[in-house]
VOPAGU-2260 file (C-alpha; in pm, 1 decimal, decimal comma):
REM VOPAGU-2260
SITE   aa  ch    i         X         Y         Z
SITE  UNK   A    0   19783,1    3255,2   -6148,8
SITE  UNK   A    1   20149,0    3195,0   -6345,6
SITE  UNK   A    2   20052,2    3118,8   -6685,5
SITE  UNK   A    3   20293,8    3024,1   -6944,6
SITE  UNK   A    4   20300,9    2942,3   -7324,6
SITE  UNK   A    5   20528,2    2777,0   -7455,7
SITE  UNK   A    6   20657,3    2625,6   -7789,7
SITE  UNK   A    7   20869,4    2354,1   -7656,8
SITE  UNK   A    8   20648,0    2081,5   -7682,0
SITE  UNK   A    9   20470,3    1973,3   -8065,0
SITE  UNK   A   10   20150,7    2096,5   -7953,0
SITE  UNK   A   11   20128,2    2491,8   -7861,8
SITE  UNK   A   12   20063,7    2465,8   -7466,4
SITE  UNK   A   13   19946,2    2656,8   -7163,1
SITE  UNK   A   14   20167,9    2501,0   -6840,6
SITE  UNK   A   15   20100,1    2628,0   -6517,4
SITE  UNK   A   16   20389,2    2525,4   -6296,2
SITE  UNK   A   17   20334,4    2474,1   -5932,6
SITE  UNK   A   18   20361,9    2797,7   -5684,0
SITE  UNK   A   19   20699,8    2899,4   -5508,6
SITE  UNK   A   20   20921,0    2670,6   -5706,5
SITE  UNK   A   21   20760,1    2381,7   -5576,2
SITE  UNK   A   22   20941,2    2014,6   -5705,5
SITE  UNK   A   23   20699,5    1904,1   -5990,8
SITE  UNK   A   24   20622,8    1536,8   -5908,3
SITE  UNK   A   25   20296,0    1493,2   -6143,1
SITE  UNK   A   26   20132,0    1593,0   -6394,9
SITE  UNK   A   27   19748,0    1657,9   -6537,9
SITE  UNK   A   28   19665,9    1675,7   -6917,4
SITE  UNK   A   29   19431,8    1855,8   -6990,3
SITE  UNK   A   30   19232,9    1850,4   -7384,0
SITE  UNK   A   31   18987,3    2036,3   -7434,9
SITE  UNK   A   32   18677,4    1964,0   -7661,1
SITE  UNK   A   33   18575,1    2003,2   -7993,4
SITE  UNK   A   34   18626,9    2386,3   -8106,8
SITE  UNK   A   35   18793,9    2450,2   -7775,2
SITE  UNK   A   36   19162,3    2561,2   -7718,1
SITE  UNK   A   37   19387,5    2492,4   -7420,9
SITE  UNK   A   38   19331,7    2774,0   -7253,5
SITE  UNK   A   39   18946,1    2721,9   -7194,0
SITE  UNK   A   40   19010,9    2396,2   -7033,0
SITE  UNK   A   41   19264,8    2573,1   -6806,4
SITE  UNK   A   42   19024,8    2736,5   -6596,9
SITE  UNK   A   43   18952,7    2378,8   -6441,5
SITE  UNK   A   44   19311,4    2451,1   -6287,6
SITE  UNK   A   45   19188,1    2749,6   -6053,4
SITE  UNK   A   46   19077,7    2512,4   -5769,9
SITE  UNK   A   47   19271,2    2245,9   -5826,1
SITE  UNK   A   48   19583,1    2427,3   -5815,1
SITE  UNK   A   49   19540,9    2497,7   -5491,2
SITE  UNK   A   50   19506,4    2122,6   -5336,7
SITE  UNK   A   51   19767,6    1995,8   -5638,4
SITE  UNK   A   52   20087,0    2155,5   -5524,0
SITE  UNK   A   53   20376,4    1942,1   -5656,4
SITE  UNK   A   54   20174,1    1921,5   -5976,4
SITE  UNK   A   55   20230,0    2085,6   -6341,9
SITE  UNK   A   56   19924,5    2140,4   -6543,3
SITE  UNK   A   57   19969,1    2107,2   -6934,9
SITE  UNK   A   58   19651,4    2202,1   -7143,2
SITE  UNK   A   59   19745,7    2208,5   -7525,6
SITE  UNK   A   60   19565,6    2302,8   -7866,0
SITE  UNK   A   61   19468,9    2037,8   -8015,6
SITE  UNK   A   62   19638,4    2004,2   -8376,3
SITE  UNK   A   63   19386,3    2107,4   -8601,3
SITE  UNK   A   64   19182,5    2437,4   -8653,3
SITE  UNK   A   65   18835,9    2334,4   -8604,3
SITE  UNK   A   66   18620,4    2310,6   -8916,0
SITE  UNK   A   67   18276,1    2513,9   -8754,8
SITE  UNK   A   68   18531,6    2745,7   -8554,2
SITE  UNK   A   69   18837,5    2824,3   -8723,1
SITE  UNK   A   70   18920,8    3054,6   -8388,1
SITE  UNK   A   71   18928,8    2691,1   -8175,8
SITE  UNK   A   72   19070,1    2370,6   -8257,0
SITE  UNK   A   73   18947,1    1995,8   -8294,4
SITE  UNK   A   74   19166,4    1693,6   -8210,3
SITE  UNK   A   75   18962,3    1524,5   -8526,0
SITE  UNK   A   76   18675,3    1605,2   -8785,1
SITE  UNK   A   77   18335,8    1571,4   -8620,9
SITE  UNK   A   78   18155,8    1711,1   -8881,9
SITE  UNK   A   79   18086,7    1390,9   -9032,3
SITE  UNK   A   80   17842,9    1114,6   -8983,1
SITE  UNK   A   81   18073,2     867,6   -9137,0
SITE  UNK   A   82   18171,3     646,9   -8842,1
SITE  UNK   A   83   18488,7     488,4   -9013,7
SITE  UNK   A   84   18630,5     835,1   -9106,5
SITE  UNK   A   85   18575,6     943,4   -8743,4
SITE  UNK   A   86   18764,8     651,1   -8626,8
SITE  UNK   A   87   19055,2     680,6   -8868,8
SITE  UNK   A   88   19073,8    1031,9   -8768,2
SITE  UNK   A   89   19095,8    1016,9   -8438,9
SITE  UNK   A   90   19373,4     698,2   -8442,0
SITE  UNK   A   91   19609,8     982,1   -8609,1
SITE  UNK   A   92   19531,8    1219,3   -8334,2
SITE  UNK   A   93   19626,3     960,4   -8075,7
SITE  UNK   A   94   19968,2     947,5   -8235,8
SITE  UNK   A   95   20027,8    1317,6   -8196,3
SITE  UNK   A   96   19959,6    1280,9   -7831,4
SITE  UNK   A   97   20120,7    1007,2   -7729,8
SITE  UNK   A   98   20411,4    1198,2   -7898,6
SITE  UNK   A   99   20296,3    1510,4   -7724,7
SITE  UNK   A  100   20333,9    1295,0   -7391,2
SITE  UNK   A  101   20655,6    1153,3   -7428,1
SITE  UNK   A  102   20785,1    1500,7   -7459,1
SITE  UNK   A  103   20619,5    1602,5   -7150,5
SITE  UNK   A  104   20739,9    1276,2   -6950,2
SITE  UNK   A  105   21109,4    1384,0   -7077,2
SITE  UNK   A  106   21038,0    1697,0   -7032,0
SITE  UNK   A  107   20965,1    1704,6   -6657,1
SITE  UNK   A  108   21152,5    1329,9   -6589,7
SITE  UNK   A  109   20838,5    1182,5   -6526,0
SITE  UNK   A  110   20657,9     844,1   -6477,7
SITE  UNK   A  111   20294,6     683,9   -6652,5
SITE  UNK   A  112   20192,7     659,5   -6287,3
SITE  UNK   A  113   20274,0     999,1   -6226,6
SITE  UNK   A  114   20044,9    1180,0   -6513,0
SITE  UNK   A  115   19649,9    1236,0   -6500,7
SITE  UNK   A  116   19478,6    1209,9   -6835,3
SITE  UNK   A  117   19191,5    1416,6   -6852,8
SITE  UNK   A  118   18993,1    1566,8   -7096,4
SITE  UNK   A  119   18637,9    1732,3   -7163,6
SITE  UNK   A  120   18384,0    1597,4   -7463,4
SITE  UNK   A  121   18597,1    1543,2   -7735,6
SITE  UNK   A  122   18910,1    1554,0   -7495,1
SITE  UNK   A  123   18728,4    1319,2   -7274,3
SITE  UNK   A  124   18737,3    1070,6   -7583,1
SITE  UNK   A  125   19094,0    1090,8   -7670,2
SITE  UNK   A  126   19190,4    1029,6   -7301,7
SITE  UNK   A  127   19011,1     698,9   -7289,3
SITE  UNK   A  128   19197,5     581,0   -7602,8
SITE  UNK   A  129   19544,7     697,9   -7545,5
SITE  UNK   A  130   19486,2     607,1   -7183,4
SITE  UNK   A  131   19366,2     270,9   -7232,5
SITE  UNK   A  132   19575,2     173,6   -7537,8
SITE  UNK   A  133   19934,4     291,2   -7372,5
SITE  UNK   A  134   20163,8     -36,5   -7308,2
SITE  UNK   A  135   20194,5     141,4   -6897,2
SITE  UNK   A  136   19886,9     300,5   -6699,9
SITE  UNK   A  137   19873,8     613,6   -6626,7
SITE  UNK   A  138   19757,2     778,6   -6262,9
SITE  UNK   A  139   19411,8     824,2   -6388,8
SITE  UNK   A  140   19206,3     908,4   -6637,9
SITE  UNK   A  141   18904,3    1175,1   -6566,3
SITE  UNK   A  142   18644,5    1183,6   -6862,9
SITE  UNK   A  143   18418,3    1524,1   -6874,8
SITE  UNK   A  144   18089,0    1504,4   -7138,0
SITE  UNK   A  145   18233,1    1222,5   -7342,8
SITE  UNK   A  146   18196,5     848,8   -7479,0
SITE  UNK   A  147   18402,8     611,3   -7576,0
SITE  UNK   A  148   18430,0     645,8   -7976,9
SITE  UNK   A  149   18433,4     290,8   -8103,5
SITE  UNK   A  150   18379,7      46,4   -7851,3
SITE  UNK   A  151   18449,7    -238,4   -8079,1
SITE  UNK   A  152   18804,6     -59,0   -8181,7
SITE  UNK   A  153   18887,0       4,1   -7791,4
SITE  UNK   A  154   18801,1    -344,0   -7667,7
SITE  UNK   A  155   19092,4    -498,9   -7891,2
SITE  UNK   A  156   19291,4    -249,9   -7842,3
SITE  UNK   A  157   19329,9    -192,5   -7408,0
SITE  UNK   A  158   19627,0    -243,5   -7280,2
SITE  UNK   A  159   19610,4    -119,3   -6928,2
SITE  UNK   A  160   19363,1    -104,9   -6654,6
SITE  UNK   A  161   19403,2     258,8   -6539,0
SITE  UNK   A  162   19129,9     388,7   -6274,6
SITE  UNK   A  163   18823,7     589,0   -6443,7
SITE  UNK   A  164   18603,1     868,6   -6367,0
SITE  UNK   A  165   18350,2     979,1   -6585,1
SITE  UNK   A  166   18149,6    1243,2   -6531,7
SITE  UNK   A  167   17803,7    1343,9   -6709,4
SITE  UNK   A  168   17516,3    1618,2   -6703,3
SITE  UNK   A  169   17163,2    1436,3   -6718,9
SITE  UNK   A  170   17057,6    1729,0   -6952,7
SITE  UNK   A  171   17309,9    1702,1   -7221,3
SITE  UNK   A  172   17192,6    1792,2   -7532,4
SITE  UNK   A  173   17557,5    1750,8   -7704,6
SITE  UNK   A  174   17699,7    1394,3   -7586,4
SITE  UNK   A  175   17335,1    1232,4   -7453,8
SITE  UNK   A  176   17372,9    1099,4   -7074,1
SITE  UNK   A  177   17285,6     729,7   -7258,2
SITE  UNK   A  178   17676,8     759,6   -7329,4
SITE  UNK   A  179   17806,3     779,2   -6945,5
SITE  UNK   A  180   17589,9     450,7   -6865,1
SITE  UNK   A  181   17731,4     265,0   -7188,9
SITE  UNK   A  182   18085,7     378,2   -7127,1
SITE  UNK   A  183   18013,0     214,2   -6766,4
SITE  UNK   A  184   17896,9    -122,5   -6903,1
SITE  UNK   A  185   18209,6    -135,7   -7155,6
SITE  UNK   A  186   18455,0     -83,3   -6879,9
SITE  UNK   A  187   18302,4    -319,9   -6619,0
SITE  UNK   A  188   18266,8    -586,3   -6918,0
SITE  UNK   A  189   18625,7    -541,6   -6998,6
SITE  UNK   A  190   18751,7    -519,2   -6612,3
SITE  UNK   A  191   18892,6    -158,5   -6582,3
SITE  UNK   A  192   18796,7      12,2   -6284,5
SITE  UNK   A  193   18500,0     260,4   -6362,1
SITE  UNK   A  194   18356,8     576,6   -6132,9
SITE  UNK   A  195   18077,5     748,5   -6287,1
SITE  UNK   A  196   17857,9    1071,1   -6185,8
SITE  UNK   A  197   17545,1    1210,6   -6310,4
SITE  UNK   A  198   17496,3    1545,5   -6242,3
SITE  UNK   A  199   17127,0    1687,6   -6217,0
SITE  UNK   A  200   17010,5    1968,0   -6383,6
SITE  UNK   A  201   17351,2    1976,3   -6581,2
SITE  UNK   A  202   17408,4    2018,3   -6976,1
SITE  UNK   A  203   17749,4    2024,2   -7183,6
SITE  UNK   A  204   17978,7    2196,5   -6974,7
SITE  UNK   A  205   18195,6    2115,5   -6622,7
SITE  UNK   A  206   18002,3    2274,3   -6331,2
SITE  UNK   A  207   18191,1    2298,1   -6020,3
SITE  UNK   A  208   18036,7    1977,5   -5858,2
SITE  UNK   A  209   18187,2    1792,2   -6155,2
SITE  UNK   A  210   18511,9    1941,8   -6082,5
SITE  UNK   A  211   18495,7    1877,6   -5719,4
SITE  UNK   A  212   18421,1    1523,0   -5750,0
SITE  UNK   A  213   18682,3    1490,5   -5992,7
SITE  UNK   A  214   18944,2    1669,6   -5823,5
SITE  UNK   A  215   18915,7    1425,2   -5526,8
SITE  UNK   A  216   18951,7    1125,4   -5742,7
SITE  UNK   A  217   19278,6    1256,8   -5879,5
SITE  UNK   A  218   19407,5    1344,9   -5533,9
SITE  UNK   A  219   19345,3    1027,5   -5441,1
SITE  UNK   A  220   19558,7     854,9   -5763,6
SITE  UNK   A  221   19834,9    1082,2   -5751,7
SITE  UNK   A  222   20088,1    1082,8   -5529,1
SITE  UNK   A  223   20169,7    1387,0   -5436,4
């Protein structure tokens, strides 16, 4: 597997570029969760790769060293009960990735409809709300372990209606399963187009039917 780091983008990234010189004609995003880095999350590219051949995979650090793991990184501060910090936090992180996406769109002349959002925990959460909130949709947005952080916040704020899939182990201990079925209600309440799957005998992590089911559901929104 052709792995690459680079510093051209604002956030450090791993890109793997499609095999054989391939023309790039989509894209998946790829955040990792809280304490994670970029190139934990790319590991979900091994299969995927495989069935995704015109498309680029971009998995950067998020922009902060986390505060319980200074060797990983956090998108925002979790280590805080205080709901209205978490919130404020988080809106600053959206601005450094929809940043971080415009320089990928101009990087690789691409479309909204032509990039997958998709993140795991607190990845998961930032691709709902730069997903949701962006003035275009985007191919899809595929949400691993995560919740939507302030449903209040997100309901004024949606702009789009781009096609969910959220994905959940019954036996999370981290982000409890409660948060896949409320997610659900939110989105049908508010008309966006929800998938969901609860995994059995599953706790915080992406097992490989969650990655199956998921990579179907973005071969089916992108167009490659």
């Amino acid at each position: 597997m052709d792995i690459k780091k680079i510093m051209n983008f604002s956030l450090n990234t791993i890109i793997l570029k499609p095999d054989n010189n391939e023309e790039i004609k989509s894209a998946i995003i790829l955040l990792h969760g809280y304490g994670g880095d970029g190139k934990d999350i790319s590991m979900l590219t091994l299969n995927w790769k495989r069935f995704l051949k015109n498309t680029v995979f971009l998995c950067p650090d998020a922009p902060e060293r986390c505060g319980i793991n200074p060797s990983g990184y956090q998108w925002f501060d979790l280590n805080t009960e205080d709901s209205e910090f978490i919130l404020n936090e988080s809106k600053k992180a959206e601005n450094i990735l929809i940043n971080y996406i415009s320089e990928v769109r101009n990087y690789f002349n691409l479309e909204y409809s032509e990039i997958c959002l998709s993140g795991f925990s607190q990845g998961c959460m930032m691709s709902l709300n730069v997903g949701l909130t962006s003035e275009e949709e985007f191919s899809c947005i595929v949400g691993f372990s995560g919740k939507i952080i302030d449903m209040k916040d997100l309901s004024s704020r949606i702009k789009n209606k781009t096609d969910i899939l959220m994905i959940h182990g019954e036996n999370d201990m981290i982000v409890p399963p409660n948060c896949l079925l409320e997610a659900e209600d939110f989105f049908i309440r508010n008309k966006v187009k929800i998938e969901t799957l609860m995994i059995k005998n599953c706790d915080h992590h992406i097992p490989i039917e969650a990655s199956s089911a998921a990579l179907n559901f973005i071969k089916k929104n992108l167009s490659n």
